[in-house]
N, C-alpha and C positions, 0 to 999 in steps of 0.2 A: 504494500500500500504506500503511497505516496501523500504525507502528512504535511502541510501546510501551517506554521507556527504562526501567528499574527496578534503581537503585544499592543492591548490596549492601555496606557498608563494612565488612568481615570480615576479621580476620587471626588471628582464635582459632585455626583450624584447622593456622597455618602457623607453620613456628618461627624464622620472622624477622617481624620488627615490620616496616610499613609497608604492604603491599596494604592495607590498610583504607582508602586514599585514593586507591587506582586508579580509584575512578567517579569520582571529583573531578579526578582526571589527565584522563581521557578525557574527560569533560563540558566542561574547559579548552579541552583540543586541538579545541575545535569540531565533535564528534559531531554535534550536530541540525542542525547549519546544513547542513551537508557533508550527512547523507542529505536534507533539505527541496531540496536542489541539485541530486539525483539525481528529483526529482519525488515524492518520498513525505509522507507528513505525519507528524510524530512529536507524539504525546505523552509528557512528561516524567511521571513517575509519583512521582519523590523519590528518597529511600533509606530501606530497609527499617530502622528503628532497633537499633541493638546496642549491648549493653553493653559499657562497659570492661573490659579484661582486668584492671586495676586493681583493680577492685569487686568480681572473681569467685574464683572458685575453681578451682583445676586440678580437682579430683573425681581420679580414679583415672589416675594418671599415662600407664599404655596408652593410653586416650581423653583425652587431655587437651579441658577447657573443653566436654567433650559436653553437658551440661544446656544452656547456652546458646545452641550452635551446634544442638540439637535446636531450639531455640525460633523461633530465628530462621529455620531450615528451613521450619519450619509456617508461619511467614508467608510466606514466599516462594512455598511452594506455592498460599496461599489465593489471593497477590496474581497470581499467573502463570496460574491458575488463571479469575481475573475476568477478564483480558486475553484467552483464549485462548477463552473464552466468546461473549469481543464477535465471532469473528471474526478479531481483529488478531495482529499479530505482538508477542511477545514478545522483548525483546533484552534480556539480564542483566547488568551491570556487575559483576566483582568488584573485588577480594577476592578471598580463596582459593577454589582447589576443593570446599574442602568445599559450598560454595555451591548445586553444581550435584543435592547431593540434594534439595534443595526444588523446580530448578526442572523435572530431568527426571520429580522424581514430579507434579507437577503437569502437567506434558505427557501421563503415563502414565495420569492417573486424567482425563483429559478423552477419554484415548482409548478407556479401557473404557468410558465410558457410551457412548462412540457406537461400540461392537465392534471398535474399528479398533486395531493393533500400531505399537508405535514401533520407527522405529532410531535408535540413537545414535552419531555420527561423534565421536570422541574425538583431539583434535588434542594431541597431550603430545609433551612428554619421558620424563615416569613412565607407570605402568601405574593406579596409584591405585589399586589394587588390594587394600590389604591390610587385614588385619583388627588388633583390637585384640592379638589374640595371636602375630599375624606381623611387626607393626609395630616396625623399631628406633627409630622416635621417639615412638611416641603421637599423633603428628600427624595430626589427621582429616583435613585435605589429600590425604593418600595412602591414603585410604579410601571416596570418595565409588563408586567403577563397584564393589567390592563389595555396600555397603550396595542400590545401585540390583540388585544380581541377588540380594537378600537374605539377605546374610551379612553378619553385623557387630551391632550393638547393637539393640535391639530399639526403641530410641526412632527412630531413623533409618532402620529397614528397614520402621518403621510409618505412614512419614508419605505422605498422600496415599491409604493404605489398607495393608492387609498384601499379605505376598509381592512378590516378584519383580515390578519397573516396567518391566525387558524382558528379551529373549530373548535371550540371547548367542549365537547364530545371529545376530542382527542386529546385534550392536555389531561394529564396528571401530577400531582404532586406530593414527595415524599419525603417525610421526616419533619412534617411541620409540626410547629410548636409553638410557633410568639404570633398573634392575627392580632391587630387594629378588630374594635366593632364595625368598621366599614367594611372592610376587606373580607366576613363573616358574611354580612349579606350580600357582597356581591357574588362570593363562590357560590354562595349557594343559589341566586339568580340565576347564573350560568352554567352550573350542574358538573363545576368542574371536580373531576376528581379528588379526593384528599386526604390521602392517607398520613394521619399523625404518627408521633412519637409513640403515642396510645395504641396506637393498632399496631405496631411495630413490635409493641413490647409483647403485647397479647399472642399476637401470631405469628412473630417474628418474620425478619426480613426475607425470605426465600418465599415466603407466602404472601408477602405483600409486593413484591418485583413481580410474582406471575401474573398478579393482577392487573397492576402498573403497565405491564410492556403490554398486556395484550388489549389494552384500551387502545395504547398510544398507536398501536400495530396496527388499530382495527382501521378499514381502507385506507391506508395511510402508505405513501411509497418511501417517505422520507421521515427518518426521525429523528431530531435535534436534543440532547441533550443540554443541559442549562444544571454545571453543578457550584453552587454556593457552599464554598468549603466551612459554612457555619451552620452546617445541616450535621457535622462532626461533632461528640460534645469537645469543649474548650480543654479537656484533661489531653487528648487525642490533638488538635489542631488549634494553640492557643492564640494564635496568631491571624484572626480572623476579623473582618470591618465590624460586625455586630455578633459577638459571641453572646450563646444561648445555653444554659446549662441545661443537660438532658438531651443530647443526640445523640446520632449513629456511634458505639463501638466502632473502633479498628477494623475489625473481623468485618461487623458487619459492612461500615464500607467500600470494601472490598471483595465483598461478597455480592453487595450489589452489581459492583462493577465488574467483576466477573461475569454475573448472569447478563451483563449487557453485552459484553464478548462473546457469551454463548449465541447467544440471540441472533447475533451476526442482524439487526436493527438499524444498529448505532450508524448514521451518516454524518453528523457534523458534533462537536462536541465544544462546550465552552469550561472554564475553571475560572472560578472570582473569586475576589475578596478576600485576597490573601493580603496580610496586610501585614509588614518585615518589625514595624516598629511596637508592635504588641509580644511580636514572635520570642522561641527562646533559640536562637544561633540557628536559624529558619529551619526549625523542625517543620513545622508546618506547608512548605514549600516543599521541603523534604517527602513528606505526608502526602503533597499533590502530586509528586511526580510519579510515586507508588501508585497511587490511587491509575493515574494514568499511564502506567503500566499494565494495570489489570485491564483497566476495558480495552486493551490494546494487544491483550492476548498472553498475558505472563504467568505461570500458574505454580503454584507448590512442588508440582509431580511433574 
């Protein structure tokens, strides 16, 4: 497979400083070496350039940093967009979530030209759910799986093409655990799947991925995953934008990601919110690069 690495250094979205250097964490901890070992061949692609938080302007405190984080969206969609063209796999470095509006609509608008539907496997803590009007921080972080079913601002619900980039019939999400009351009712408006920490622990992870993949599966030619390494608990990945006490074990993340190797599903993949300045000597980057090893084919035996 031919793996495409494209560092997004972002943290406009989030309202702590430091994910802007989580592709520079992960590219340390020896990402391309570790998948070129697994038999793949990576091309390194850069990072998408961003402006300083320094240089800009909040804009309207609900959206905080939107004009920019719209801007930098479009490139990422253009750039995911050229990768997924060739063929190749796209793998996204953040940064925050907000990130992932660029690259699931660029997944979305490569699949309407060729008639085909996406699913999106959403690995959090949050729901990212909400809109400028439900939002208690402003933080576009926790707005991105809105904007992608097209609610929210009109610069980010446009990018890649208008309307809705998928079908909440086919998103799912796993390892939730922290939801705004907004973000409650709109999942459940939209009937989007949602497997907590709660279900996790009940019926553990092997049983909740079968369920997961074959939503995401169902007509669906392309599947995007979207993994928020705060969907880890903070004992496992302490170096994360918004740590949540109570996630996924070790094992278990790994185990997920495995079954998503199995599954042979997985079309484009993103990793976020790693964030170096919380870390301890980037175990956590360290942690990603494992984790992305396994949905990439690395196994015990």
């Amino acid at each position: 497979m031919i793996i495409h690495l494209l560092g997004v250094p972002m943290d406009l979205g989030s309202g702590r400083r430091g994910v802007d250097m989580g592709p520079s964490a992960i590219r340390i901890a020896g990402l391309a070496d570790r998948l070129t070992e697994l038999g793949h061949k990576v091309v390194d692609e850069g990072d998408v350039g961003i402006r300083n938080m320094e240089a800009l302007r909040v804009g309207d405190v609900r959206a905080r940093y939107l004009a920019e984080i719209a801007r930098a969206s479009r490139l990422v969609c253009t750039k995911v967009e050229r990768i997924v063209a060739k063929g190749h796999f796209p793998l996204v470095l953040g940064g925050d979530h907000s990130i992932s509006v660029g690259t699931v609509s660029a997944i979305a608008a490569a699949a309407r030209r060729e008639g085909k539907r996406v699913g999106l496997l959403w690995v959090d803590a949050h729901g990212d759910i909400n809109t400028p009007e439900t939002s208690p921080s402003g933080n576009i972080h926790g707005m991105p799986v809105a904007a992608l079913l097209g609610e929210g601002p009109d610069e980010l619900t446009s990018i890649g093409g208008a309307g809705p980039k998928v079908d909440p019939r086919n998103v799912t999400m796993v390892a939730i655990r922290s939801l705004d009351e907004g973000e409650k009712v709109r999942l459940k408006r939209y009937g989007v799947a949602v497997h907590t920490m709660s279900e996790v622990d009940r019926l553990g992870i092997e049983e909740v991925m079968k369920v997961a993949l074959a939503r995401v599966a169902d007509g669906t030619d392309r599947v995007h995953v979207s993994f928020d390494l705060d969907a880890v608990d903070p004992t496992v990945a302490p170096g994360v934008g918004t740590p949540v006490k109570g996630g996924l074990a070790y094992r278990e993340a790994h185990l997920l990601m495995e079954m998503l190797s199995d599954s042979g599903l997985m079309t484009s993949l993103e990793v976020v919110e790693a964030n170096p300045i919380l870390d301890d000597r980037n175990a956590s980057a360290v942690f990603a690069v494992e984790l992305v090893q396994s949905a990439f084919g690395k196994r015990i035996l």
